[in-house]
C-alpha positions as CSV (number, residue, x, y, z in Angstrom):
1,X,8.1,-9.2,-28.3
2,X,10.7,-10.0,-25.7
3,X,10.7,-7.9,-22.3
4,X,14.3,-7.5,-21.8
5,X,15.9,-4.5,-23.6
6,X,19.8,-5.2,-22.7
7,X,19.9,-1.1,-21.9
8,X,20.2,-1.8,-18.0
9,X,23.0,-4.4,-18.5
10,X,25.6,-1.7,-17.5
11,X,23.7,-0.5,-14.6
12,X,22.0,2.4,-15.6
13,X,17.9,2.1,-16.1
14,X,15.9,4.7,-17.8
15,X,13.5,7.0,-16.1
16,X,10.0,7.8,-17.9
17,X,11.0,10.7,-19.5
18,X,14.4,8.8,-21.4
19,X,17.2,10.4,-18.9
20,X,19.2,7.4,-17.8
21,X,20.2,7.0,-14.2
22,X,22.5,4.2,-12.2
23,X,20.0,1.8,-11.1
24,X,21.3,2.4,-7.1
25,X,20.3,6.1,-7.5
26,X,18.1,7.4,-4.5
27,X,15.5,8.3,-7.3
28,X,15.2,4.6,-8.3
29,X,15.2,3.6,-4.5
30,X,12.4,5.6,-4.1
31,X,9.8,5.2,-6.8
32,X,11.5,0.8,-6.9
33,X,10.4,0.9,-3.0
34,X,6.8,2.3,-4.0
35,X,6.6,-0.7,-6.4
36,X,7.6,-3.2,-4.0
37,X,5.1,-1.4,-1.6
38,X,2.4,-2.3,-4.8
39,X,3.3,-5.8,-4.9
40,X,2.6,-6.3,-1.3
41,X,-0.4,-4.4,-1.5
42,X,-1.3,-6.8,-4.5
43,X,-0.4,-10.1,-2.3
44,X,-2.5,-8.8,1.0
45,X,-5.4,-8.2,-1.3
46,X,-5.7,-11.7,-2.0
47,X,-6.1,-12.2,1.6
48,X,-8.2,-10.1,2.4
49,X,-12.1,-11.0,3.4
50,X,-14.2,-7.6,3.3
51,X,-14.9,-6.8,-0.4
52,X,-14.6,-2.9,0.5
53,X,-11.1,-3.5,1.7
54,X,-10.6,-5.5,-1.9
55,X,-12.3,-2.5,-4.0
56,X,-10.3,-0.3,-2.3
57,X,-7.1,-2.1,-2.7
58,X,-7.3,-2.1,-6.1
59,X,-7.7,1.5,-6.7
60,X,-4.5,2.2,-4.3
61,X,-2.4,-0.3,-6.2
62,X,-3.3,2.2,-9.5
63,X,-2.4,5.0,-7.7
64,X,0.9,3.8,-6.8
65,X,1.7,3.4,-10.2
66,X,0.6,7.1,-10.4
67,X,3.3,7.7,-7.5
68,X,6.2,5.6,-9.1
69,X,5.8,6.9,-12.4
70,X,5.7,10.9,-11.0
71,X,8.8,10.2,-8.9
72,X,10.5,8.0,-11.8
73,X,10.3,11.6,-14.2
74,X,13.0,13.8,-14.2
75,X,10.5,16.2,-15.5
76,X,6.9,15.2,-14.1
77,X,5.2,17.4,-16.4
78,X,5.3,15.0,-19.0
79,X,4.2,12.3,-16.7
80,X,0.6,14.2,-16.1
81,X,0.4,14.4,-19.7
82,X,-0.3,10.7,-19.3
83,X,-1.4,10.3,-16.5
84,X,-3.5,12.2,-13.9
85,X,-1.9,13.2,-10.5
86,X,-2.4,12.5,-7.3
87,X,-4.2,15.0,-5.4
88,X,-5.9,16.0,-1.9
89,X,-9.3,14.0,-3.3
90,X,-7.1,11.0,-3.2
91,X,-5.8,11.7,0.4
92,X,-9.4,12.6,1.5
93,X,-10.2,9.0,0.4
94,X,-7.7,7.6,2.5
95,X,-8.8,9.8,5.6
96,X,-12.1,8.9,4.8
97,X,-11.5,5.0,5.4
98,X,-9.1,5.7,8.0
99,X,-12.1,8.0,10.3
100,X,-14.7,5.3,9.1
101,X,-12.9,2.2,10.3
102,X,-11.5,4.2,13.9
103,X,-15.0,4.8,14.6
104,X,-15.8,1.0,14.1
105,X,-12.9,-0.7,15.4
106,X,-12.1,-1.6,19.2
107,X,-10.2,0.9,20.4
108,X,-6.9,0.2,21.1
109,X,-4.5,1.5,23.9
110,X,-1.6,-0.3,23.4
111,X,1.2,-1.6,20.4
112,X,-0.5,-4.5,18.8
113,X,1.0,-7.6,17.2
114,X,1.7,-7.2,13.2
115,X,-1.3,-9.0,11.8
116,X,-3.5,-12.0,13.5
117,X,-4.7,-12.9,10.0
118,X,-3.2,-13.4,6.5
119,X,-4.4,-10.8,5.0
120,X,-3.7,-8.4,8.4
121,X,-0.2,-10.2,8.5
122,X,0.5,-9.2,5.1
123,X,-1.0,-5.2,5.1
124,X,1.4,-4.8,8.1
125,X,3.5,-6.0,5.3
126,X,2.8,-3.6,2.8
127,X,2.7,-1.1,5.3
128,X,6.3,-1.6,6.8
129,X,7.4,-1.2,3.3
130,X,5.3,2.1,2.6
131,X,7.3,3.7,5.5
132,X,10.6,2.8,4.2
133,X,9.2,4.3,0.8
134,X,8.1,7.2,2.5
135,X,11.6,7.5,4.0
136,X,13.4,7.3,0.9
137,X,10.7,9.4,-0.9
138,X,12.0,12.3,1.7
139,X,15.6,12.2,1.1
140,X,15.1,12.3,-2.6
141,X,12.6,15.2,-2.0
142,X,15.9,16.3,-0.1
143,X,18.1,16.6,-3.6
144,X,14.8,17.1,-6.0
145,X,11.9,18.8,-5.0
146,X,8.4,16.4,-4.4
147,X,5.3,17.6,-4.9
148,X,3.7,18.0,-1.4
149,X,0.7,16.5,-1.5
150,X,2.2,13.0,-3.0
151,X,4.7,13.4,0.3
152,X,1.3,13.9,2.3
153,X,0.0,10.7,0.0
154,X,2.9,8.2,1.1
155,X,2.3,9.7,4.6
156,X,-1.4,8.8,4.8
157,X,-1.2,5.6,3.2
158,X,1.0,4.0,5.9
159,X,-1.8,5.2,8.6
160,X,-4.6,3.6,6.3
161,X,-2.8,0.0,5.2
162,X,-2.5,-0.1,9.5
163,X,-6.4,0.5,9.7
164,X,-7.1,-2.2,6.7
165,X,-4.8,-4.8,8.9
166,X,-6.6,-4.0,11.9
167,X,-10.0,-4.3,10.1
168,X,-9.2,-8.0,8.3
169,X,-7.8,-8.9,11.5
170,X,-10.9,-8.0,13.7
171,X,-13.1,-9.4,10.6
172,X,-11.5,-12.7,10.8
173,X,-11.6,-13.0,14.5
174,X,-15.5,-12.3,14.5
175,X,-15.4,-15.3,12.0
176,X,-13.6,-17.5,13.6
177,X,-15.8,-16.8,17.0
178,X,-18.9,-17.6,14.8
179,X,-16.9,-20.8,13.1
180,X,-16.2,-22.0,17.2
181,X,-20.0,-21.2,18.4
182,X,-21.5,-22.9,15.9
183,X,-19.0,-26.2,16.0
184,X,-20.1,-26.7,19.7
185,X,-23.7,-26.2,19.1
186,X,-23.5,-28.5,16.8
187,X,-21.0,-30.6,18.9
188,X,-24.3,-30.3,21.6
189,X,-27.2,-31.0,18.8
190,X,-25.1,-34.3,18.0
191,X,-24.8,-35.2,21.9
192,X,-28.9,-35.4,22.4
């Protein structure tokens, strides 16, 4: 079965529901920004070191595809017939994480480099992009009416890809301190 379908070779693309929009629209901005967000997300997950920060990656990157395909329906209704929504448990997840990690973290009093390791580097990524999605997500909410809470989603996620980055990237620092301690006791064991 090939993938193409020749329909968007005019430069229109259909939404989930079968209404077919130009492929510049601010609707297809919006939910096509939340899928580049997704790819990110799926690239810094491969980076990253703590296995909760994988776990949780994974279920985000289904949840976007809950937030593209909600903002890709001209008539969301039939979406959730498919799908389920996002909701405030899904936001209380993301606060969850974000409180948890705070509380462990360094604080911080100051703006801080985009990302000391890979997988920080590229959550600071996803998360640039996540703003821009949120940005567009509001002007579209602007013309058609957004649910709330998957406004308050895009919001929150931003605030929790930045704690993920800051948690790989203080992760991989404690490594690499370990990694340098133990090279020069070794260096010193060798020496005797």
């Amino acid at each position: 079965m090939a993938i193409y379908t020749k329909t968007g070779d005019k430069g229109t693309t259909s939404l989930f529901d079968g209404k077919r929009v130009k492929k510049y629209s601010e609707q297809v901005e919006a939910y096509g920004t939340i899928d580049e967000c997704n790819s990110y997300l799926s690239v810094a997950q491969k980076f990253c070191q703590i296995p909760k920060n994988i776990e949780l990656l994974e279920t985000i990157q289904n949840n976007m595809f809950i937030v593209a395909g909600e903002l890709a329906s001209e008539n969301p209704e039939k979406f959730y017939g498919k799908s389920h929504q996002i909701s405030d448990s899904d936001i209380k997840l993301l606060e969850d994480v974000i409180d948890e990690y705070t509380d462990q973290l360094p604080e911080i009093h100051e703006f801080i480099l985009p990302g000391k390791s890979m997988a920080g580097a590229h959550l600071h990524l996803a998360r640039a992009v996540c703003r821009r999605a949120e940005r567009l997500v509001v002007r579209w909410n602007e013309e058609v009416p957004v649910r709330p809470v998957l406004l308050k989603y895009i919001n929150r996620l931003s605030d929790f890809l930045y704690i993920l980055a800051r948690s790989e990237d203080d992760f991989d620092q404690k490594n690499q301190m370990v990694d340098e301690v133990l090279k020069r006791y070794e260096k010193e064991l060798g020496e005797d």
